[in-house]
Steps between C-alpha positions, in 0.01 A plus 500: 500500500137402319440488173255827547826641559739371228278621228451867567895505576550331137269725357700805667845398352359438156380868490823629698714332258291631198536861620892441546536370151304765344724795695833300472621640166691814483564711202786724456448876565599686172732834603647630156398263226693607256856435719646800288849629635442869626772748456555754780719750617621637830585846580826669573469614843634383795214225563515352170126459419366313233245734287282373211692539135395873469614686138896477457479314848570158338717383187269295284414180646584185399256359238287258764475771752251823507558833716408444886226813642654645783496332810342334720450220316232298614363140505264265661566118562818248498714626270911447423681853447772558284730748490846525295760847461525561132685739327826572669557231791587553824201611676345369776123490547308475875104383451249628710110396511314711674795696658626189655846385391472159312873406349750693342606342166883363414812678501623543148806629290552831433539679174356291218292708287249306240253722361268227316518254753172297549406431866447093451905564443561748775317259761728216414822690463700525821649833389164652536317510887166312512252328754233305481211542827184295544198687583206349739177568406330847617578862391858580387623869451886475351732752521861471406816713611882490351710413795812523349482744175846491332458762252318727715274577158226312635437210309272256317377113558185263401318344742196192442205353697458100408156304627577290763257166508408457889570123503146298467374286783464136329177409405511164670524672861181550607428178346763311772354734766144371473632135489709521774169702681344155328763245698473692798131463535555118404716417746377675780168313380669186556652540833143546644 
């Protein structure tokens, strides 16, 4: 290879390895910022499904959590989903986004009744069902259904989006790219 060569191909992984660096970082996509707890209920009938926190639908919520709308709820980007049973335990919740079955959330005691109880609580307390499901990035439409409803009342339960930070490509990448591009050209240079 001749040095007319060598230069236009260092000159091309320079400005390669420029544009990589510039694109390489990646920001986190914000879903809900304000990672409230919403409180939702879920119907009587046979299929169990959760509605928004319509009037005398919900007790009062806990005091880090706000009424859900009615469903679907709906998100865009990676996101971590919470959901807990609060109230009186035993149920059983099955996730769906966008009518596809994701998970169904833990089995759980049944009859414990705690009318204040805050969902941080509820989501560690093994009396109570929960589930945690990561989210990809992309359009999300949640819907949840009580699979097992022990009361047959209906019931009541919080549920929480939490950003999820796609993991960053290292700066220094396309920096070892372009010299290992560099050592490539090098040594082939040598051999001839």
């Amino acid at each position: 290879m001749n040095n007319k060569m060598i230069k236009p191909l260092l000159t091309l992984t320079l400005i390669s390895s420029s544009i990589i660096i510039s694109t390489a970082s990646a920001s986190p996509i914000s879903v809900l910022p304000d990672n409230n707890w919403y409180n939702f209920a879920m119907s009587r009938d046979a299929e169990g499904a959760a509605t928004g926190c319509l009037v005398n639908t919900c007790l009062t919520p806990a005091p880090n959590s706000i009424f859900a709308d009615a469903p679907a709820w709906t998100f865009s980007g990676p996101a971590l989903f919470e959901v807990t049973d609060a109230f009186d335990t035993g149920d059983i919740l099955d996730i769906y986004d966008n009518g596809v079955f994701v998970g169904t959330t833990s089995f759980s005691t049944v009859g414990l009744f705690d009318r204040n109880l805050n969902p941080d609580d509820a989501l560690l307390d093994p009396n109570y069902s929960s589930g945690s499901f990561l989210f990809g990035a992309g359009d999300h439409s949640i819907t949840i259904f009580n699979n097992i409803d022990t009361t047959q009342l209906g019931g009541a339960a919080y549920f929480r989006l939490s950003n999820v930070s796609p993991v960053p490509v290292p700066a220094a990448l396309p920096l070892l790219l372009s010299g290992i591009v560099g050592l490539g050209l090098f040594s082939r240079r040598k051999k001839q």
